[in-house]
PyMOL CGO cylinders between C-alpha atoms (Angstrom):
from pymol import cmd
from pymol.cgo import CYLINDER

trace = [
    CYLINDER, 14.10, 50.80, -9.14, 15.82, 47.67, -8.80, 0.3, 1, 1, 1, 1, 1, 1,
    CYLINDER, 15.82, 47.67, -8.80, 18.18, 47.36, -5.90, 0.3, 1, 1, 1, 1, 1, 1,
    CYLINDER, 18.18, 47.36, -5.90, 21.22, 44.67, -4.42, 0.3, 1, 1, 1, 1, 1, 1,
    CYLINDER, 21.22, 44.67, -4.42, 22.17, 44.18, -1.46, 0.3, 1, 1, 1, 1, 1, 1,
    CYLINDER, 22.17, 44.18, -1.46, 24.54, 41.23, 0.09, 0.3, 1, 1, 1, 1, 1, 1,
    CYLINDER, 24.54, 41.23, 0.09, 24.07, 40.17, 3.85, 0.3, 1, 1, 1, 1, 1, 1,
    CYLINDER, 24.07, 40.17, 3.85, 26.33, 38.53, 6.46, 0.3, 1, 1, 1, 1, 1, 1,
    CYLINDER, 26.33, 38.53, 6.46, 24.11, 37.34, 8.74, 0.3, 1, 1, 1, 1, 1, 1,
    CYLINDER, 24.11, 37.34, 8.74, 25.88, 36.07, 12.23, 0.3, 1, 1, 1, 1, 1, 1,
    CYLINDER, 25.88, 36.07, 12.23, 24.34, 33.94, 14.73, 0.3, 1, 1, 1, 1, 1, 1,
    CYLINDER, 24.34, 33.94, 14.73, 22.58, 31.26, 15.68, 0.3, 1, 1, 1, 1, 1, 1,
    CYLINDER, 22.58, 31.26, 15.68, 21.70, 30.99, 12.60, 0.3, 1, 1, 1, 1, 1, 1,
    CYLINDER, 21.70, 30.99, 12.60, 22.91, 27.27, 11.33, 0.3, 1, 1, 1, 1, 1, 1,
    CYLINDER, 22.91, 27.27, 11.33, 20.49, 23.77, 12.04, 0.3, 1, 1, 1, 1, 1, 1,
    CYLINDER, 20.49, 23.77, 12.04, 17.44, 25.78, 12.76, 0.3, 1, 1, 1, 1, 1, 1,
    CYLINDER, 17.44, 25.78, 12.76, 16.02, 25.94, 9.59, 0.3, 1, 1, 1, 1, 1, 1,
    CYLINDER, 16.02, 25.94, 9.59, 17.34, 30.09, 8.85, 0.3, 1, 1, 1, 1, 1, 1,
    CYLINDER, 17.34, 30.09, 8.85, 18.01, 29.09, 5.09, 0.3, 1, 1, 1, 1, 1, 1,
    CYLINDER, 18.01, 29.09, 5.09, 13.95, 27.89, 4.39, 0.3, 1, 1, 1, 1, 1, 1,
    CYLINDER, 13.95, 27.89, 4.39, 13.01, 30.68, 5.92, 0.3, 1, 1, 1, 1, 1, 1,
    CYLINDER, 13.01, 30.68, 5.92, 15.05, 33.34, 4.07, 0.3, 1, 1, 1, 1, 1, 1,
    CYLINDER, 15.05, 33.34, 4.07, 13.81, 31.95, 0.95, 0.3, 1, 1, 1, 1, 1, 1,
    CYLINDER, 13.81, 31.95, 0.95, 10.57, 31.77, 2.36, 0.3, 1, 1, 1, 1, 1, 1,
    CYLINDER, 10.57, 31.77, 2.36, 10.73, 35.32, 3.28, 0.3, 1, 1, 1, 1, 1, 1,
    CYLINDER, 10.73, 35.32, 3.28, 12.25, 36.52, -0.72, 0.3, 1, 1, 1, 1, 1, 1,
    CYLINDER, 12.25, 36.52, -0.72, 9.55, 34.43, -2.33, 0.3, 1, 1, 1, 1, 1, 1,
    CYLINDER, 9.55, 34.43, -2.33, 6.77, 36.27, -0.05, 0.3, 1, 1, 1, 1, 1, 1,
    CYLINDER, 6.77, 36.27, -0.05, 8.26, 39.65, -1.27, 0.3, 1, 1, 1, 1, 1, 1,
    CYLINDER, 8.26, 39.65, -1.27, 9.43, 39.02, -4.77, 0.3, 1, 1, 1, 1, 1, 1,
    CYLINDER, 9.43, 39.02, -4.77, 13.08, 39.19, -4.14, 0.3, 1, 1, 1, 1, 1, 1,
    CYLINDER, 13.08, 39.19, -4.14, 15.52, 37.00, -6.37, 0.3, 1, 1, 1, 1, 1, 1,
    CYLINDER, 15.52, 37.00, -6.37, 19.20, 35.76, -5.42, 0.3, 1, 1, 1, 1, 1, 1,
    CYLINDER, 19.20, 35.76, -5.42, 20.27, 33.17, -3.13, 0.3, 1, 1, 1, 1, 1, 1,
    CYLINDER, 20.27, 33.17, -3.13, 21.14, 32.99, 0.58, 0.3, 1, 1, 1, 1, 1, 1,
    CYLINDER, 21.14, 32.99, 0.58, 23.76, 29.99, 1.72, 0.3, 1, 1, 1, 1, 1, 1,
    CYLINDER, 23.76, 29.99, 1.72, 25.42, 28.70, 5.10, 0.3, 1, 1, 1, 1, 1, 1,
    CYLINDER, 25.42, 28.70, 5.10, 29.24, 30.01, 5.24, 0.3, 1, 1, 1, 1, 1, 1,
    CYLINDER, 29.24, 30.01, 5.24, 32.36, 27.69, 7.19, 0.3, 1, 1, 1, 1, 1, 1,
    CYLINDER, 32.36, 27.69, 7.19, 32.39, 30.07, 10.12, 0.3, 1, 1, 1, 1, 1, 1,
    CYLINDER, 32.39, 30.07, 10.12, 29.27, 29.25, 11.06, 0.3, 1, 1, 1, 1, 1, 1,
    CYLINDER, 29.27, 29.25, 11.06, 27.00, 32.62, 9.51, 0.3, 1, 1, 1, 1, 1, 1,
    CYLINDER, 27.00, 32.62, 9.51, 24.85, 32.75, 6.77, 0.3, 1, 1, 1, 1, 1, 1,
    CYLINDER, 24.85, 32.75, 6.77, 24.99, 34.58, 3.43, 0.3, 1, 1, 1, 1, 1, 1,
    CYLINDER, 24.99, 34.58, 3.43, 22.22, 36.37, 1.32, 0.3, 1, 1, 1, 1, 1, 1,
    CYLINDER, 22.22, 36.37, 1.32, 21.91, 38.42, -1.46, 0.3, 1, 1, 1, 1, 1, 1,
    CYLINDER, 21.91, 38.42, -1.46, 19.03, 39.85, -2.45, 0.3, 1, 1, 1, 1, 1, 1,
    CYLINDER, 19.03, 39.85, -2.45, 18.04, 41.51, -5.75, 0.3, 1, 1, 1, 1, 1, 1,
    CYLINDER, 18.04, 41.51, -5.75, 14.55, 43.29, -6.24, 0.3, 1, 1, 1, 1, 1, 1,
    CYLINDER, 14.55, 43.29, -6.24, 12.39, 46.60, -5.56, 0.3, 1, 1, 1, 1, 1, 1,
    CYLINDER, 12.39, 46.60, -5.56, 13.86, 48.96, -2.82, 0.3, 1, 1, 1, 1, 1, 1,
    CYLINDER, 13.86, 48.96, -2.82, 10.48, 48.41, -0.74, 0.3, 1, 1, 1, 1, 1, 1,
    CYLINDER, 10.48, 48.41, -0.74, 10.73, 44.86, -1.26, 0.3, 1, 1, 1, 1, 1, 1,
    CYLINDER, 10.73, 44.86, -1.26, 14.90, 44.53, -0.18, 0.3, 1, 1, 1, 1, 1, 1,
    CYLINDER, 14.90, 44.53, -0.18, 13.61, 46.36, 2.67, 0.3, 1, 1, 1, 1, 1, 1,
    CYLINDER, 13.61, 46.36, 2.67, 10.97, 43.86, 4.19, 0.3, 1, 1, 1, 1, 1, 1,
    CYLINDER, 10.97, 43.86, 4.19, 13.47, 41.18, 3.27, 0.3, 1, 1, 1, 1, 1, 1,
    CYLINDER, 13.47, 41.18, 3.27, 16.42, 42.45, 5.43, 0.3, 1, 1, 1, 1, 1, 1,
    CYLINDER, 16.42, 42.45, 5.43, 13.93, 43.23, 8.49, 0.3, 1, 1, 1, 1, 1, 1,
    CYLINDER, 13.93, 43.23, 8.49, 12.88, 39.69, 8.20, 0.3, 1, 1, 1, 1, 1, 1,
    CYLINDER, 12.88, 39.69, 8.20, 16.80, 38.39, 8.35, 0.3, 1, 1, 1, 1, 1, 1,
    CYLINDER, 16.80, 38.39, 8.35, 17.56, 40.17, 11.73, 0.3, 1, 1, 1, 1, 1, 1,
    CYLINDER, 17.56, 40.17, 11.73, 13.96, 39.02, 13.15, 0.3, 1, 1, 1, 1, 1, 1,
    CYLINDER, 13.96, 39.02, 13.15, 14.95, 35.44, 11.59, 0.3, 1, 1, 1, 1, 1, 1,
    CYLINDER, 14.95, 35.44, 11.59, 13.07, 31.95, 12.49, 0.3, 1, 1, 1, 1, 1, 1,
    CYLINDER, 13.07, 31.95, 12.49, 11.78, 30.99, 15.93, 0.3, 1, 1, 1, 1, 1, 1,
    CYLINDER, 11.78, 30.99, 15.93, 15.09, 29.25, 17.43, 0.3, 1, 1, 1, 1, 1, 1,
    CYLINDER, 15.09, 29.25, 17.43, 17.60, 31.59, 15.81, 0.3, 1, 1, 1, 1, 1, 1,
    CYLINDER, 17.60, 31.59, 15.81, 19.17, 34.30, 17.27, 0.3, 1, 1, 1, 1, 1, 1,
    CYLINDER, 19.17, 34.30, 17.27, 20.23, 37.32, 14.97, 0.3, 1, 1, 1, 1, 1, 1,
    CYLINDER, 20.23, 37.32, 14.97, 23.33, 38.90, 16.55, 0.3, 1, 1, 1, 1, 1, 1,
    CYLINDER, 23.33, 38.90, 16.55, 24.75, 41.08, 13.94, 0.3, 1, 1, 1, 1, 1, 1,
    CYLINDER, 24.75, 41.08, 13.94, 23.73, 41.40, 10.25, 0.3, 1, 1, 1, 1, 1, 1,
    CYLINDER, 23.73, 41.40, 10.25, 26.61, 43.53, 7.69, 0.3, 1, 1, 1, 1, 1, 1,
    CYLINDER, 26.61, 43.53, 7.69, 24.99, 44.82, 4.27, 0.3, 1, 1, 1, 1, 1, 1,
    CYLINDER, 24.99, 44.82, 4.27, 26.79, 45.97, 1.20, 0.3, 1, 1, 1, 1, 1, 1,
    CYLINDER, 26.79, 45.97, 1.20, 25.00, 47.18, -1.66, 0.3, 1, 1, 1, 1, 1, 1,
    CYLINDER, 25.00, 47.18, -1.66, 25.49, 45.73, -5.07, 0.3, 1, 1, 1, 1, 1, 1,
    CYLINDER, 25.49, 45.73, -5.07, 24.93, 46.37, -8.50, 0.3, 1, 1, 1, 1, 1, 1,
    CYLINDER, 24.93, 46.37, -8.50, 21.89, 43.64, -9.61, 0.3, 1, 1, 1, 1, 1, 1,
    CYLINDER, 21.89, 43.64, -9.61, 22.84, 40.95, -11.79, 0.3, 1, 1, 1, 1, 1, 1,
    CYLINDER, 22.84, 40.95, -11.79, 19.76, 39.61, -13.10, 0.3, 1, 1, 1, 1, 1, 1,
    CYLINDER, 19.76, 39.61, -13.10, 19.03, 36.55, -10.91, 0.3, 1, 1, 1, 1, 1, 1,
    CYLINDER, 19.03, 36.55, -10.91, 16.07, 34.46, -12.12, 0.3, 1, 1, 1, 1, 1, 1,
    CYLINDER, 16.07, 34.46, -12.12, 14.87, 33.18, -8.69, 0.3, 1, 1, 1, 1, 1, 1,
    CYLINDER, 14.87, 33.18, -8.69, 15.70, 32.73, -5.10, 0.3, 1, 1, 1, 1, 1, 1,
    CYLINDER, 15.70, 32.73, -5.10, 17.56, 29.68, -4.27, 0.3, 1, 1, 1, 1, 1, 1,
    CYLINDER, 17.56, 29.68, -4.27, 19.36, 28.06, -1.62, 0.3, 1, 1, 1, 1, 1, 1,
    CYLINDER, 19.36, 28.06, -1.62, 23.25, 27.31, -1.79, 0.3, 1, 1, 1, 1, 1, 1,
    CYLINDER, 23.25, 27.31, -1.79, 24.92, 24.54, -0.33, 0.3, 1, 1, 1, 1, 1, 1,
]
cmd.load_cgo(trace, "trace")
């Protein structure tokens, strides 16, 4: 079953490379959508794909990169659109 779920991700998670490694992290578990850096200084993701794979994705956001620090991570689930890929957002 296909799942979607959007994540606020708060932080230190701006200049220390959080973006690369979400997309790192969806294109190790097969998860489509995009993840982008938001004015107030967090980070947004969405994430399309198997429940299982979702999963693994959002533990890897609040463990983040080496020289981030996750403080507080808000998920909303979402209908899937259909994304084709993962890609990052300016």
């Amino acid at each position: 079953m296909i799942i979607a779920r959007r994540f606020l991700v708060r932080g230190r998670v701006q200049g220390v490379g959080f973006r690369y490694f979400v997309r790192e992290m969806a294109v190790l578990e097969g998860v489509r959508g995009f993840v982008r850096n938001l004015p107030d200084g967090g980070v947004e993701a969405l994430a399309e794909g198997d429940r299982e794979a979702v999963t693994a994705f959002e533990r890897a956001l609040r463990r983040g990169p080496s020289g981030s620090r996750v403080d507080d991570v808000e998920t909303e689930s979402l209908e899937p659109a259909g994304a084709p890929a993962f890609v990052i957002r300016s």
